[in-house]
N, C-alpha and C positions, 0 to 999 in steps of 0.2 A: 607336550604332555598328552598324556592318552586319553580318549574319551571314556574310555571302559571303567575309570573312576569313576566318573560319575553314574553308571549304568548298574552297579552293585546295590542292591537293594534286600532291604535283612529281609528275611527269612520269617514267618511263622514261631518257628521255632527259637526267636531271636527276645531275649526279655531285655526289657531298657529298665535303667537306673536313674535314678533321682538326679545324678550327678550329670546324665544324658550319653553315658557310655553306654554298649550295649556287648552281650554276654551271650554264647551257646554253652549248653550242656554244663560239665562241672568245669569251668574253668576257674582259673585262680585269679585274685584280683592282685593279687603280688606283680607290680609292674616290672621286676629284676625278671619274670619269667615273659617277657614280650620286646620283640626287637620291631622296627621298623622294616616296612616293606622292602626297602634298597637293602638291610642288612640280612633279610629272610632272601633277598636275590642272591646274597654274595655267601651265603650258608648255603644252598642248595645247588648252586654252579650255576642259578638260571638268571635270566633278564629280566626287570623289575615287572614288566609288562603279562612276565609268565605266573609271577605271586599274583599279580590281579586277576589272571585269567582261574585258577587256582582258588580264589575268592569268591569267583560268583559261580563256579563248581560245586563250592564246598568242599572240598581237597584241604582245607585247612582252615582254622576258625583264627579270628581275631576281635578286637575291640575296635569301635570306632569313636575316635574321638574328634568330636568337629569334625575337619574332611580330610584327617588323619583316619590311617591304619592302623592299628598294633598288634602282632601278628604273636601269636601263641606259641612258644618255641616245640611244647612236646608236642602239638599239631605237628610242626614241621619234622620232628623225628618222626610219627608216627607214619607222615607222607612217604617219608627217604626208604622206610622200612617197607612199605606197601605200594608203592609205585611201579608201574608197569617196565619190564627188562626190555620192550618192547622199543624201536625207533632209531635214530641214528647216537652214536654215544654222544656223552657228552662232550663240551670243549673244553669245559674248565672243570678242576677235581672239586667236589663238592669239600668244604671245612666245617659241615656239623659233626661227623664221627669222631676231629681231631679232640674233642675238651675244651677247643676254643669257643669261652663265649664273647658274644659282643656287646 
């Protein structure tokens, strides 16, 4: 397991909830719009290791619950769309454009 988990640390900009989840900007509390980090790896083509790195960028907002993730999915479209064309391609075809959710 990675260390970088535990090196994430909210944000200023980060409000917590009664419940001890915590929240940026307008996000929805609708948990059907939040996948798991290994599932936000396998939507974007990348290694789970790259959603954390990605996390403590802020490249993409999520919820944490306990010393869970739960990863914002239009964050992750908004990433796919604005992401640098820049580096070597990918290895695997990314499955957020396909309609498939998980």
């Amino acid at each position: 397991m990675s260390n970088r988990k535990h090196s994430i640390r909210s944000k200023s900009r980060t409000s917590s909830h009664a419940d001890g989840a915590t929240t940026k900007g307008a996000m929805s509390r609708d948990l059907n719009q939040y996948v798991t980090t290994k599932q936000a790896a396998v939507l974007l083509g990348v290694v789970p290791d790259h959603v954390y790195r990605l996390l403590e960028g802020e490249k993409i907002q999520a919820l944490r619950l306990g010393h869970e993730w739960l990863i914002y999915v239009p964050s992750l479209e908004k990433y796919q769309v604005t992401k640098s064309k820049r580096g070597r391609p990918a290895s695997g075809t990314p499955q957020l454009g396909n309609g498939n959710s998980a």
